[in-house]
N, CA, C and O atoms as a GROMACS GRO file, in nm:
protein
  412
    1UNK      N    1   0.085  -0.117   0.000
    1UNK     CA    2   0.000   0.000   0.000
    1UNK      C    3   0.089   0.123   0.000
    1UNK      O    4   0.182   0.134   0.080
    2UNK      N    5   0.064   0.202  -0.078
    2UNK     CA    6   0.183   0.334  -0.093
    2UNK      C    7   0.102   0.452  -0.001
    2UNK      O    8  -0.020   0.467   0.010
    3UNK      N    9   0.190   0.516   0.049
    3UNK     CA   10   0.161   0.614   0.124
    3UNK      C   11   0.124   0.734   0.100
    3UNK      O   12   0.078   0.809   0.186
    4UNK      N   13   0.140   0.766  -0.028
    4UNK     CA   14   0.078   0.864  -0.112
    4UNK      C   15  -0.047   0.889  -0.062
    4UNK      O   16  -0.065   0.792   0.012
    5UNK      N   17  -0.174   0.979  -0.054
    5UNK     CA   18  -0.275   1.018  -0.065
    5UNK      C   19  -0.321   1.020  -0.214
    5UNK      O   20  -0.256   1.044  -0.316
    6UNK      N   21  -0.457   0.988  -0.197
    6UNK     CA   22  -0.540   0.977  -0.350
    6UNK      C   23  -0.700   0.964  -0.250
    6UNK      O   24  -0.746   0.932  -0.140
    7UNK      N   25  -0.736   1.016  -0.386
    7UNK     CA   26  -0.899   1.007  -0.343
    7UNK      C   27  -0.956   1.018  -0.473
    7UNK      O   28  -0.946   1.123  -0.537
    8UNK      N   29  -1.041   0.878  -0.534
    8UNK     CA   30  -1.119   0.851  -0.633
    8UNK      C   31  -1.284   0.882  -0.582
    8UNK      O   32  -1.325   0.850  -0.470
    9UNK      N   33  -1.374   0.959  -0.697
    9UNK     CA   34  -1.493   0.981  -0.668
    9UNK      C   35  -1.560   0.886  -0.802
    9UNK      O   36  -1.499   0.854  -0.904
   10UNK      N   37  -1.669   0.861  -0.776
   10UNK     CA   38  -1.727   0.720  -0.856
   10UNK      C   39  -1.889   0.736  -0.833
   10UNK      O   40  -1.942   0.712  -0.724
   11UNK      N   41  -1.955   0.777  -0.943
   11UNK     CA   42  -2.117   0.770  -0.871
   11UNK      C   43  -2.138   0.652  -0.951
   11UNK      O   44  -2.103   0.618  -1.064
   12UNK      N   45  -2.214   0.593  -0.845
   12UNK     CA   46  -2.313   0.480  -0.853
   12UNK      C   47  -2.442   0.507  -0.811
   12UNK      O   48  -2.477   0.536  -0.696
   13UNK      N   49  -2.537   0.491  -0.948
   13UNK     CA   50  -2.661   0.528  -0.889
   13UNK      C   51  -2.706   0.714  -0.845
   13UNK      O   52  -2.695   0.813  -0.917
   14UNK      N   53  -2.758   0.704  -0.698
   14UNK     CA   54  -2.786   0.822  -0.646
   14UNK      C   55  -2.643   0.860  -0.557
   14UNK      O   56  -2.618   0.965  -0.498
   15UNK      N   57  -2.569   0.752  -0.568
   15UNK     CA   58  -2.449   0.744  -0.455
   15UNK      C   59  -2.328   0.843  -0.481
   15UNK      O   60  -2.390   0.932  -0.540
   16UNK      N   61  -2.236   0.874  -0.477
   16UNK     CA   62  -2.103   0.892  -0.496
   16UNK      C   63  -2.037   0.828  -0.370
   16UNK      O   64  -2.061   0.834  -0.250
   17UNK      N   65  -1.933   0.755  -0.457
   17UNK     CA   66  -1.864   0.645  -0.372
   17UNK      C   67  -1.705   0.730  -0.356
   17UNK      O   68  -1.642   0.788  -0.444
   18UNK      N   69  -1.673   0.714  -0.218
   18UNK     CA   70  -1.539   0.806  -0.228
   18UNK      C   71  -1.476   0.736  -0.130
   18UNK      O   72  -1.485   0.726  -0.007
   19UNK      N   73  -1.366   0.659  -0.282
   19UNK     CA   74  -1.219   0.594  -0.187
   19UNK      C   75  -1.129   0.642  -0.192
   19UNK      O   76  -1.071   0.695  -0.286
   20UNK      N   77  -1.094   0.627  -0.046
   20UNK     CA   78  -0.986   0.724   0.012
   20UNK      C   79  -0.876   0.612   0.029
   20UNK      O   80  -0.901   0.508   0.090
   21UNK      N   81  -0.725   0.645  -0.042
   21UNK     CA   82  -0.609   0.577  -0.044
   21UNK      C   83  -0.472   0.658  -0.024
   21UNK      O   84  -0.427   0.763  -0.068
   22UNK      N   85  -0.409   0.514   0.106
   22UNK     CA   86  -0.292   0.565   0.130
   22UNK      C   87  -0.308   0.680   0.266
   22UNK      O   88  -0.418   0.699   0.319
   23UNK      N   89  -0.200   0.739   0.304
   23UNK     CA   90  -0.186   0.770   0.455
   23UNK      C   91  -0.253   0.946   0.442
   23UNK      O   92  -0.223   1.036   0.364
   24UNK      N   93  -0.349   0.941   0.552
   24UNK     CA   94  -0.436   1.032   0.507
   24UNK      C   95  -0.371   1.127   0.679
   24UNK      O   96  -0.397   1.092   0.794
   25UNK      N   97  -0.270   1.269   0.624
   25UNK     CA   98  -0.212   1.317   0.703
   25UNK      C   99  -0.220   1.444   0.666
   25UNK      O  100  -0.308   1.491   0.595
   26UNK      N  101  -0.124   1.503   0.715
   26UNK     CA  102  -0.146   1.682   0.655
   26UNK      C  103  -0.109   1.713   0.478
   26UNK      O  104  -0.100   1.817   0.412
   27UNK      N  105  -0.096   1.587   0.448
   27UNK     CA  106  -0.015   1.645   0.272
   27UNK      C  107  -0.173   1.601   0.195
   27UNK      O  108  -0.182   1.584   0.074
   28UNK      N  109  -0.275   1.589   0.275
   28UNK     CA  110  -0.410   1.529   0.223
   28UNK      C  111  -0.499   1.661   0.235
   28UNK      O  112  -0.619   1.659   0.210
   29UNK      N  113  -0.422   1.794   0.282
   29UNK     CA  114  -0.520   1.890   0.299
   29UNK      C  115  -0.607   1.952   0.178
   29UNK      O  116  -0.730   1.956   0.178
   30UNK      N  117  -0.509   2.006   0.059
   30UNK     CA  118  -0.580   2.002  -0.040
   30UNK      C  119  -0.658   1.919  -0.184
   30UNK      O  120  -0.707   1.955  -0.292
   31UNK      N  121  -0.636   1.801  -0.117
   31UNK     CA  122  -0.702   1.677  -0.211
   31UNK      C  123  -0.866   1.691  -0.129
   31UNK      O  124  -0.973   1.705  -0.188
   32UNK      N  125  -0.842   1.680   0.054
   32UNK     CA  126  -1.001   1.704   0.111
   32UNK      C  127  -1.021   1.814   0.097
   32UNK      O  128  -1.143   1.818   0.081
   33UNK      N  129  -0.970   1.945   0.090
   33UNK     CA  130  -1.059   2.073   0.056
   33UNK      C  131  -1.153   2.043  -0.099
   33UNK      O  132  -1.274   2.064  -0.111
   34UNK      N  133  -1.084   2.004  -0.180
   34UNK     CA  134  -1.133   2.008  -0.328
   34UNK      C  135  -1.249   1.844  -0.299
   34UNK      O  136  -1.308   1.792  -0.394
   35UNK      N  137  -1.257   1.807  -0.201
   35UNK     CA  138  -1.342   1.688  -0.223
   35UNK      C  139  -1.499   1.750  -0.208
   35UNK      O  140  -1.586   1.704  -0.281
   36UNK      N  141  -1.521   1.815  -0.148
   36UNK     CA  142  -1.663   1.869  -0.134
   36UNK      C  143  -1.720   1.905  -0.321
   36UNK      O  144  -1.807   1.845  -0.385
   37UNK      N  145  -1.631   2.023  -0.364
   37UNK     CA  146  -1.706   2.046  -0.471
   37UNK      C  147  -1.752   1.908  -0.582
   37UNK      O  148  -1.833   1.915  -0.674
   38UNK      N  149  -1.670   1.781  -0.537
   38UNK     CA  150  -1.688   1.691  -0.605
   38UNK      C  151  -1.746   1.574  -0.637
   38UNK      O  152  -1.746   1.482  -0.720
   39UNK      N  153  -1.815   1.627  -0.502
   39UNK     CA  154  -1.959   1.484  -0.466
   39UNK      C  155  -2.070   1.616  -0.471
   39UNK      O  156  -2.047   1.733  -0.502
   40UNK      N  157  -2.219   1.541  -0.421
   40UNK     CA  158  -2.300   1.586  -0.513
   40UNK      C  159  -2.428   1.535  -0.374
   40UNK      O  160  -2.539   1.574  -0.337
   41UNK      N  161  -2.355   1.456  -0.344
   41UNK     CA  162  -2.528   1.348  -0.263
   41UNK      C  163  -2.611   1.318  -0.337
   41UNK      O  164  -2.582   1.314  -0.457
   42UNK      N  165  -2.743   1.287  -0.294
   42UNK     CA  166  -2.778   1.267  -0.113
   42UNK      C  167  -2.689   1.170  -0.066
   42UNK      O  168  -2.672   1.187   0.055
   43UNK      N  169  -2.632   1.084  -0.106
   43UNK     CA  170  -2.588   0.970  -0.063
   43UNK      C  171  -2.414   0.971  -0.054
   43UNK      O  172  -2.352   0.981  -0.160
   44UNK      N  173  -2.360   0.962   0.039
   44UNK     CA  174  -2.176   0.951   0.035
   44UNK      C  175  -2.148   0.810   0.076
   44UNK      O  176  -2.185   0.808   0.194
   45UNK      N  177  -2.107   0.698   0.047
   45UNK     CA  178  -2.020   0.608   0.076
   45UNK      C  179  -1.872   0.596   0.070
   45UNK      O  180  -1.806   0.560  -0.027
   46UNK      N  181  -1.832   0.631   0.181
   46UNK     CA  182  -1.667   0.649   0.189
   46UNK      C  183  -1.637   0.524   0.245
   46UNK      O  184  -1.681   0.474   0.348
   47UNK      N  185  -1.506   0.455   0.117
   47UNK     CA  186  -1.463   0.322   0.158
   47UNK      C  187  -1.292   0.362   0.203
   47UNK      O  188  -1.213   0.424   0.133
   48UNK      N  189  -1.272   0.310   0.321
   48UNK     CA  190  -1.136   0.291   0.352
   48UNK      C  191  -1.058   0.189   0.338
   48UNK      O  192  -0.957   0.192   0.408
   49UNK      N  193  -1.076   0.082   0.256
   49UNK     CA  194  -1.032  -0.012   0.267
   49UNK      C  195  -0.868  -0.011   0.187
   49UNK      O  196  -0.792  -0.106   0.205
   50UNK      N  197  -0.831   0.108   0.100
   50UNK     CA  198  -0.701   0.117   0.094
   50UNK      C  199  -0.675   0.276   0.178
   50UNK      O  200  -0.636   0.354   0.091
   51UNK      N  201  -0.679   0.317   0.254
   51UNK     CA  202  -0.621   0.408   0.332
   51UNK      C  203  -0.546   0.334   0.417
   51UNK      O  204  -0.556   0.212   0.427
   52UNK      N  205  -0.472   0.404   0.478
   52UNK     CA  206  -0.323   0.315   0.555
   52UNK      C  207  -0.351   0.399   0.687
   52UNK      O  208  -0.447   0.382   0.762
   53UNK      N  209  -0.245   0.497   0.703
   53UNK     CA  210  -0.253   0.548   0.892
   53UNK      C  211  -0.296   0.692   0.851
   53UNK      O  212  -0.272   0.767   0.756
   54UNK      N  213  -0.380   0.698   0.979
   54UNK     CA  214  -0.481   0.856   0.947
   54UNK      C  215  -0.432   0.909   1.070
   54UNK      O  216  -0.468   0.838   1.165
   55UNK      N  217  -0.361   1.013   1.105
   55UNK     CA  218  -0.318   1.073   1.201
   55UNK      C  219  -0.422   1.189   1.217
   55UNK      O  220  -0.522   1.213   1.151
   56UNK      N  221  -0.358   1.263   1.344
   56UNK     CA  222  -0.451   1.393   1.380
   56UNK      C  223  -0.521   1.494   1.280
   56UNK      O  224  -0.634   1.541   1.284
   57UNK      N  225  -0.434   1.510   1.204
   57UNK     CA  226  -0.457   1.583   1.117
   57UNK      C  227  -0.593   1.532   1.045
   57UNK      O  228  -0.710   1.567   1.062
   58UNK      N  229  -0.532   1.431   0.954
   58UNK     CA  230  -0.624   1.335   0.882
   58UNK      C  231  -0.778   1.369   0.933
   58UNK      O  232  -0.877   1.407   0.870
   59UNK      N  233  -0.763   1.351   1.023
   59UNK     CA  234  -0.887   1.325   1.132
   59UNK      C  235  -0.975   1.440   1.130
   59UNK      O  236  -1.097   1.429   1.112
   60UNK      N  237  -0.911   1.556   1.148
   60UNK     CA  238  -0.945   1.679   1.153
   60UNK      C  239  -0.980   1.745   1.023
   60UNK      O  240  -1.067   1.833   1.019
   61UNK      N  241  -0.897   1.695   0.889
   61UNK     CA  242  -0.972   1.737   0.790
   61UNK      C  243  -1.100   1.637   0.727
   61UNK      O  244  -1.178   1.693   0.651
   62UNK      N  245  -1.116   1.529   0.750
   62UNK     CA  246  -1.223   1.421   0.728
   62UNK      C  247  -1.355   1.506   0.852
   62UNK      O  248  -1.428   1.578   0.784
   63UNK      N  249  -1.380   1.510   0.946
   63UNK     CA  250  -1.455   1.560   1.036
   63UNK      C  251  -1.502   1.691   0.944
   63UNK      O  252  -1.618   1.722   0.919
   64UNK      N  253  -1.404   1.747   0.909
   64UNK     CA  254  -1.457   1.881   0.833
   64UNK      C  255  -1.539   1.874   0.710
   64UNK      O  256  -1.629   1.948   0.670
   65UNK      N  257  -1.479   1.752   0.654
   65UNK     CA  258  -1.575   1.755   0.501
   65UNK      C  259  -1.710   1.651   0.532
   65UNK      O  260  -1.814   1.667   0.468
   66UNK      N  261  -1.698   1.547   0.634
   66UNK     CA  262  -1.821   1.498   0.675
   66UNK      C  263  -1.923   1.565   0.729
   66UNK      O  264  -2.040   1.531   0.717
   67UNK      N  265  -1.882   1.665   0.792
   67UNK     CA  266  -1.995   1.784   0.868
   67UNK      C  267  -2.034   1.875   0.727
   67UNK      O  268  -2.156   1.887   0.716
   68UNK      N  269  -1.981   1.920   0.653
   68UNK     CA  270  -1.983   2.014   0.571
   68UNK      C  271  -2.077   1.928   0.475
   68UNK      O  272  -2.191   1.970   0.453
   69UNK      N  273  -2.023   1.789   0.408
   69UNK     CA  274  -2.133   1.700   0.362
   69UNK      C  275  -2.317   1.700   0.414
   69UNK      O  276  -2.429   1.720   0.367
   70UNK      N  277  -2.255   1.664   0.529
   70UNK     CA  278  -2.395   1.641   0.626
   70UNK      C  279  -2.463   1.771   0.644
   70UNK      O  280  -2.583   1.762   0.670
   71UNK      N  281  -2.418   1.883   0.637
   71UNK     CA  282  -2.488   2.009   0.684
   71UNK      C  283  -2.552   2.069   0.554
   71UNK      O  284  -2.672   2.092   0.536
   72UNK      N  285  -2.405   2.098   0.430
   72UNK     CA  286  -2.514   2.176   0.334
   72UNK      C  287  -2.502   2.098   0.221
   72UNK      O  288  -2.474   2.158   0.117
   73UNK      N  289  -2.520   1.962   0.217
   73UNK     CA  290  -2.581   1.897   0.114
   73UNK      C  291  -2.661   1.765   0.180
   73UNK      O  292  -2.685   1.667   0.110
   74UNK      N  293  -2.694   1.770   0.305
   74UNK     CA  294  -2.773   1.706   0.390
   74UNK      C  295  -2.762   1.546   0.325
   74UNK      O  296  -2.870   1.496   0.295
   75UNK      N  297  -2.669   1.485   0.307
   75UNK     CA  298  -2.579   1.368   0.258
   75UNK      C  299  -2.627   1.307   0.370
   75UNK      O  300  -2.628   1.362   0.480
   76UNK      N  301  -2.683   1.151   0.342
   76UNK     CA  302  -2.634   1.071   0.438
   76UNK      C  303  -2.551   0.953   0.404
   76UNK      O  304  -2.586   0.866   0.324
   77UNK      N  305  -2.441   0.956   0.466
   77UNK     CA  306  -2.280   0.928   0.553
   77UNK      C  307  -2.307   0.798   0.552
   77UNK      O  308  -2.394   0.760   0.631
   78UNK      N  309  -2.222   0.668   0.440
   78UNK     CA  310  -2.176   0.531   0.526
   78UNK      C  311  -2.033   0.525   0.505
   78UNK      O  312  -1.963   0.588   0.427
   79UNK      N  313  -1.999   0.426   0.601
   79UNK     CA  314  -1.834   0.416   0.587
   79UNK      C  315  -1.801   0.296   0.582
   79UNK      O  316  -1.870   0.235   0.663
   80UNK      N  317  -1.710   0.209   0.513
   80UNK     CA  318  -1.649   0.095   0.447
   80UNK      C  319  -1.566   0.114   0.503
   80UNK      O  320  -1.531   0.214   0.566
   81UNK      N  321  -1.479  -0.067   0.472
   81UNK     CA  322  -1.398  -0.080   0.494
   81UNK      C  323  -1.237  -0.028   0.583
   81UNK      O  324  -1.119  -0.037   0.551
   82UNK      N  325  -1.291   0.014   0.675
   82UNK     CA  326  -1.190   0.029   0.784
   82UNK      C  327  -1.169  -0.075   0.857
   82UNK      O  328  -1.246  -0.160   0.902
   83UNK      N  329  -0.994  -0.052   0.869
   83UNK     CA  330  -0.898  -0.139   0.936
   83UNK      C  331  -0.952  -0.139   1.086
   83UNK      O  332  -0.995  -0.028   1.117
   84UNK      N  333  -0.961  -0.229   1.182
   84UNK     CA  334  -0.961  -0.238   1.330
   84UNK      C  335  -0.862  -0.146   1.399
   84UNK      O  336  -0.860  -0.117   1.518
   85UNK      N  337  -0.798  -0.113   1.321
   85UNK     CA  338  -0.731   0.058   1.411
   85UNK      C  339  -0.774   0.184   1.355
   85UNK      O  340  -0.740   0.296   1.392
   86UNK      N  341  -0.842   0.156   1.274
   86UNK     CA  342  -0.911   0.300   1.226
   86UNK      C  343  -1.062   0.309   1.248
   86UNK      O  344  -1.122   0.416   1.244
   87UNK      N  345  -1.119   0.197   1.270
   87UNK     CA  346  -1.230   0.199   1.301
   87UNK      C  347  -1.257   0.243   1.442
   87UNK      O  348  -1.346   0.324   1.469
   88UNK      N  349  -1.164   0.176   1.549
   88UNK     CA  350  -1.124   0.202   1.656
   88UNK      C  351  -1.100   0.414   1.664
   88UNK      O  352  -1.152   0.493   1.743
   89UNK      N  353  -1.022   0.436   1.570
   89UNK     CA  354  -0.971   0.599   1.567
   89UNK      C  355  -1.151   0.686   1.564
   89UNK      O  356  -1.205   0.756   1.650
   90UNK      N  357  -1.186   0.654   1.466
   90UNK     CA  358  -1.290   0.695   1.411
   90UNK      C  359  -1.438   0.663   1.530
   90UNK      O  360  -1.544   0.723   1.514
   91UNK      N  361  -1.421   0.583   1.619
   91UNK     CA  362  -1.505   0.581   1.726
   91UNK      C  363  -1.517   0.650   1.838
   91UNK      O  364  -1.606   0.676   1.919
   92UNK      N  365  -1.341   0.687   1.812
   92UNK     CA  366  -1.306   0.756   2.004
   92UNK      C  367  -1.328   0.919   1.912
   92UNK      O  368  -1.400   0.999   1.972
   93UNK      N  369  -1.278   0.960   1.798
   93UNK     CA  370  -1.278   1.102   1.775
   93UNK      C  371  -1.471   1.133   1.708
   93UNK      O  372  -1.501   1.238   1.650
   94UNK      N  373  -1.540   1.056   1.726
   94UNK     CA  374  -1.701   1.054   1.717
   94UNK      C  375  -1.723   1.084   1.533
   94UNK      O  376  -1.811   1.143   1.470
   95UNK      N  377  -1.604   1.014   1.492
   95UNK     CA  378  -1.652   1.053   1.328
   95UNK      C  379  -1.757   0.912   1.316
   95UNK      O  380  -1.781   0.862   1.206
   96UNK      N  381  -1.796   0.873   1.406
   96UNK     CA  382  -1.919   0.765   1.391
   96UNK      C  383  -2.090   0.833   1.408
   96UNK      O  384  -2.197   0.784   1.374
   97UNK      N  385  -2.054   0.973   1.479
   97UNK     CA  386  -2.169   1.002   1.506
   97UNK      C  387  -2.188   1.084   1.380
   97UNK      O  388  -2.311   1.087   1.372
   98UNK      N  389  -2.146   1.146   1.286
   98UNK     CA  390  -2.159   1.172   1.159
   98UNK      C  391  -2.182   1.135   1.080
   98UNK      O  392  -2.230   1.213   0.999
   99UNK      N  393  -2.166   0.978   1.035
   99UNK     CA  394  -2.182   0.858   0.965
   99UNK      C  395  -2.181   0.755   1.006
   99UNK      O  396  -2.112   0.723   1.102
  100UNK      N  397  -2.274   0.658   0.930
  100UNK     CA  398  -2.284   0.532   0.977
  100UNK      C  399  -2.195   0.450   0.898
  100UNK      O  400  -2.167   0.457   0.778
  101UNK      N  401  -2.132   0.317   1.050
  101UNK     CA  402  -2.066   0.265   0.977
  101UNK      C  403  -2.129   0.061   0.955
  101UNK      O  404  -2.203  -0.018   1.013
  102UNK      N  405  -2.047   0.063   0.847
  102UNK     CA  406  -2.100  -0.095   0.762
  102UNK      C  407  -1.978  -0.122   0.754
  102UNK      O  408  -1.888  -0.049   0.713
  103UNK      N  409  -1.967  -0.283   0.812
  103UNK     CA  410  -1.848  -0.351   0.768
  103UNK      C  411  -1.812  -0.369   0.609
  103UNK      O  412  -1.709  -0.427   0.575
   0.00000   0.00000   0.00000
């Protein structure tokens, strides 16, 4: 898994599917600023299943575009494929209460 940041957007359906790859840290700031204009809703499915280690940062810009999702395009939020340490991350910093998550 390369450590690079990437983020593919993919609509399916009513959906836009947004996988997030590789280590999602401060060099991911302007790939998530530009992610809003690029989904659409109602529907966001964000899969993690190639993202690697999401540090503070990470954290802090994901929280921002999930609220911003959820607020002014009233999106509702599922989340894929996260690792048992990110799922774990994503429980204690309440990015669960923003989106629901599906194994």
């Amino acid at each position: 898994m390369s450590s690079d940041f990437r983020i593919e957007v993919i609509r399916e359906g009513t959906a836009d599917v947004i996988r997030f790859q590789g280590t999602i840290d401060a060099r991911a700031e302007q790939h998530m600023r530009e992610l809003s204009s690029r989904v659409s809703g109602p529907e966001l499915r964000c899969d993690f299943s190639d993202a690697g280690r999401i540090n503070s940062m990470g954290i802090a810009f994901l929280l921002r575009f999930l609220k911003s999702a959820k607020d002014e395009k009233n999106a509702r939020i599922t989340i894929h494929g996260l690792n048992q340490m990110n799922a774990l991350l994503f429980k204690m910093t309440g990015i669960f209460l923003l989106a629901g998550h599906e194994q």
